[in-house]
Structure formats: structure tokens, C-alpha cells
N, C-alpha and C positions, 0 to 999 in steps of 0.2 A: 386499625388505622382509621384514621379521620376522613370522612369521606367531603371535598370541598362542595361548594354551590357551582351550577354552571355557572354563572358568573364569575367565581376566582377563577376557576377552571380558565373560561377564556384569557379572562389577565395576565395568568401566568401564561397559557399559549403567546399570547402577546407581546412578553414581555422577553420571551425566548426568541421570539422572532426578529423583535428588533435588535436584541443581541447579535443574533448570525448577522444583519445588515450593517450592522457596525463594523461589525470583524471584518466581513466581504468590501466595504469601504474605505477603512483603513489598511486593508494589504491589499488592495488594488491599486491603491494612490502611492503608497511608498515605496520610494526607486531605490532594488536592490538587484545589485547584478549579477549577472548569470555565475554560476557556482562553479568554477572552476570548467574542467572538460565535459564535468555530466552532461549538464544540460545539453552543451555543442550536439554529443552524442546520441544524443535522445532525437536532436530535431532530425541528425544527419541519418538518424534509421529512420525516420519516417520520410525524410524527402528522396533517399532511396526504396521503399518503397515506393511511394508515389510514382516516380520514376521507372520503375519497371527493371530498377536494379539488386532487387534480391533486397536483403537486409547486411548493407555492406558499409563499408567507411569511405563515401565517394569523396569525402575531401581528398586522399590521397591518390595520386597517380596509378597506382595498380589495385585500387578497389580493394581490400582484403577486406574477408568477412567480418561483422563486427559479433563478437566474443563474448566480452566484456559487459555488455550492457544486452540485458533480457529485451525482448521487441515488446512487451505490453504497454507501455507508456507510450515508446512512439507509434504502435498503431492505435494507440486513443489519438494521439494529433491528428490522424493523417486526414479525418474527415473535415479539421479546421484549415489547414496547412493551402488550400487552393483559394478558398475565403481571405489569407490574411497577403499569398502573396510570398513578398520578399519582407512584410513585417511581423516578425514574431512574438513582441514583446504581449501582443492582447492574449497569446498563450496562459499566461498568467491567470486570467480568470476563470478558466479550465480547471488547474491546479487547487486555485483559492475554493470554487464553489463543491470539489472533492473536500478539500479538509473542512469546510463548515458541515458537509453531511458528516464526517466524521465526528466531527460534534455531538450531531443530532444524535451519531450510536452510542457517544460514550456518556451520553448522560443517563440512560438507564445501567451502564454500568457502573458509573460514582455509584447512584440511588441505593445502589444494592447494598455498600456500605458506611454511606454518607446521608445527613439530612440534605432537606433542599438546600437553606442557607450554605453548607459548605461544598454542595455540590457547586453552587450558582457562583460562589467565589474559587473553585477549582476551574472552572470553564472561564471565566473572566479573567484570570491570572495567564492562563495560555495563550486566549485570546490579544491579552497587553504586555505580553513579552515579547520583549525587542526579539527573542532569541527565534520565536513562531515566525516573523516575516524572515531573518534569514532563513528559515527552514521550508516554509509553505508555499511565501512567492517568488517562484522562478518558474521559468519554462520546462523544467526538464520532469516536473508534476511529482514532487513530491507530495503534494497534496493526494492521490492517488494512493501510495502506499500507505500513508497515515490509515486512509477507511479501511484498505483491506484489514492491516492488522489488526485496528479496532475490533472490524466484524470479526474477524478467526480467535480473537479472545472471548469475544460476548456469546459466538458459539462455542465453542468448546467448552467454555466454563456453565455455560445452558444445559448440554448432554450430558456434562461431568458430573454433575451437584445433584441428580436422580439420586434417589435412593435405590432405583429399579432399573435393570438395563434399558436402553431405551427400546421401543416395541418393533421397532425395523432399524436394526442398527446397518443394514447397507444404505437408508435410506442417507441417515444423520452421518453416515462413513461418507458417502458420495458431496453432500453438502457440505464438511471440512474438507475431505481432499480436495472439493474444489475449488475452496476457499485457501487453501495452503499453493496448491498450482499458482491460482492466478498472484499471490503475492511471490511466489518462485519467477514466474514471467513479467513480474513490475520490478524488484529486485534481487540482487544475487544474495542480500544477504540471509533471504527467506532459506537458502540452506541451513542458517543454524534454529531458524526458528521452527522445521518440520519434526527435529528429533525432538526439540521441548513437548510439544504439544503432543506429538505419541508418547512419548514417557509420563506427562502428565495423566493423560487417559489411563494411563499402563497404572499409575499407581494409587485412581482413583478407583481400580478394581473394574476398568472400560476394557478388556484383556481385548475382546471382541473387537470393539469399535473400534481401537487403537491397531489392531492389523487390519483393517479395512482399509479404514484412513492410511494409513502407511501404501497398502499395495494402490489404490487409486492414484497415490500422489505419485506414486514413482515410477505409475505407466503411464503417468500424464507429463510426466517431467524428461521422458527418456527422448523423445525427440530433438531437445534441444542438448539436452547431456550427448548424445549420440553425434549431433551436428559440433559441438566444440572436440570432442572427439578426433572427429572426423578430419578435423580444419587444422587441429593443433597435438592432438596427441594430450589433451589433459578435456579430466572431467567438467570444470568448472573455466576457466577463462589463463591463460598462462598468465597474463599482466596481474589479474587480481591474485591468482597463488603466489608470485614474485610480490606483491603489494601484501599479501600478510605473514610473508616469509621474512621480510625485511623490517617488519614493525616488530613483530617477536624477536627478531635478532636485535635490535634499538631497545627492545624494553627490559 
């Protein structure tokens, strides 16, 4: 490989940086509204906690617990939540500056098999897609889930690609399971994504790493599985099984 001068060296730093400023600029400025009930739901688990009311759905009259939506996103608000008040919308920048680190991780993953020129036009393309501010700017921090998954691809596929088990595999077990948890606790839909990433391991000959990974994630995960349980008699949230029961039966 071609080893650059400091000086390209910083240019390109430079020239990535003004990129994220852009991106962070233009999805902070354009008004997109909140995404149906997620967001609601996000702020309304945090402003119950804040509140001193559990992790529940205080818009409604008899409080029931909320289910449906993992508390990791709204306990990232909750430290902003007394700062903005009654206005939410500066939320947003919370969101946006999680998906430009996201950025940050996925550019040494393009690298891995992409030049720079098409790496710099892959990140540009998402950057100026109408479809990225529906997705990254609103309050309910999807920006957030974007890095975690980022990071749980760039590790996994890190420890995968050894030719050698890795040397402490509870080490690298403990740092995916953890990274698998907290995308479990940002989203519900990290349940389809925990069996990928153990079977991945499984069939890159990780036999090891991939039950580590596995039992971390699932004693990390069982308090909240335990708690919808508890609340409703199902593993995962009744509204969302009823939401993917109904789209298979539609499709």
C-alpha cells in the first residue's frame, strides 16, 4: 500500500471532517416530523423515568408498562430532557451526531472492500439521501441504533476473519455480547439480528466465541424478556408479535 505524506494525510482528515459538518448541518436544518408513535414513545419512557414513574406509558390514564419499546434510547434522553424543558425538537441533534459517528465506524468498514474514491462516494450518497433524514432526524434517536449496528458488524466481522481463534475469546465474547445487548435495549428488532451474528461466528469456525457471545447476550437480555413476561404473558412485546403476525398474514 502507498504510504500518503502528512500532509495528504491531514487533507483527507480534513476533508472527512467537513463532510460530517455538512451532514450534521443539513439534518439539523430540515424539518422532519416525528415518525409516527415511536418517537412519542421514546420521549414518553424517558419523561417517565425522569418522573419517578417506572418505565411506563404515562400518557394513558392507568400508566401500563411500556413493552414495546427497549428503554435504551429514552434513557440516553433523559440526561437532555430537563435542559430542553417542554421542547423536544433540539433532541434531534443527539440523534444526528450518533449517526455521523456511525459514519466515522463505517468508513473503515467500506475500506476493507472499497477504494477511497468509492468509499467517499458510498458515504456521500447516504449522507444526500432524502431517505437518511427521514430515517436519522427525529427524536426517537435512530441515529443511535445505526452506530450500534455499525460497531456489532465491524466487530464481529474483526474476530471472524482470524485465521486463529482469537486469544481470549471471553474477552471478544463479552465485547459482542455487549454490543448485541445494547442494540437489543435500543431496538426490538436486534432480536433477529443476535441469531445472525452467532451463526455467522458458528460457520466461520468461531464454535467458541459464538457460545460465549450467545450466553452473554441472553443473560444480559433476560431482565427485560423476564419483565415483558411478567407484564403480558409474551417474550418479546404483544403489540409487536400482533404487528408481525398481521404483516405475514398481508404478505
Amino acid at each position: 500500500p502507498v504510504t500518503l505524506p502528512p500532509v495528504l494525510k491531514n487533507a483527507r482528515m480534513g476533508v472527512w471532517a467537513a463532510i460530517l459538518l455538512v451532514f450534521f448541518w443539513l439534518l439539523s436544518t430540515t424539518r422532519v416530523p416525528m415518525q409516527r408513535c415511536d418517537d412519542f414513545y421514546v420521549y414518553v419512557g424517558a419523561k417517565s423515568i425522569i418522573t419517578g414513574q417506572g418505565f411506563s406509558d404515562i400518557s394513558r390514564p392507568d400508566k401500563p408498562p411500556l413493552l414495546k419499546y427497549p428503554p435504551l434510547r429514552s434513557l440516553v434522553q433523559v440526561p437532555f430532557l430537563p435542559l430542553l424543558k417542554e421542547n423536544i425538537r433540539p433532541l434531534r441533534y443527539v440523534a444526528i451526531g450518533f449517526f455521523c459517528l456511525g459514519l466515522v465506524v463505517l468508513h473503515p468498514v467500506l475500506r476493507r472492500h472499497l477504494t477511497h474514491r468509492q468509499t467517499l462516494f458510498v458515504i456521500l450518497a447516504m449522507g444526500f439521501n432524502p431517505a437518511t433524514a427521514r430515517v436519522a432526524n427525529f427524536e426517537g434517536n435512530a441515529g443511535l441504533t445505526f452506530l450500534l449496528w455499525i460497531l456489532t458488524y465491524r466487530m464481529t466481522d474483526r474476530f471472524a476473519e482470524k485465521s486463529e481463534k482469537p486469544e481470549n475469546p471471553w474477552v471478544a465474547g463479552a465485547i459482542l455480547g455487549g454490543l448485541l445487548t445494547l442494540c437489543f435495549y435500543c431496538h426490538r428488532m436486534a432480536f433477529s439480528l443476535i441469531p445472525v451474528v452467532l451463526l455467522f461466528l458458528y460457520f466461520r469456525k468461531q464454535e467458541k466465541l459464538a457460545g460465549i457471545t450467545g450466553l452473554i447476550t441472553l443473560i444480559c437480555c433476560v431482565p427485560w424478556l423476564w419483565r415483558s413476561w411478567h407484564y403480558s404473558g409474551h417474550w418479546i412485546s404483544p403489540e409487536y408479535e400482533w404487528e408481525i403476525t398481521t404483516r405475514i398474514e398481508e404478505s
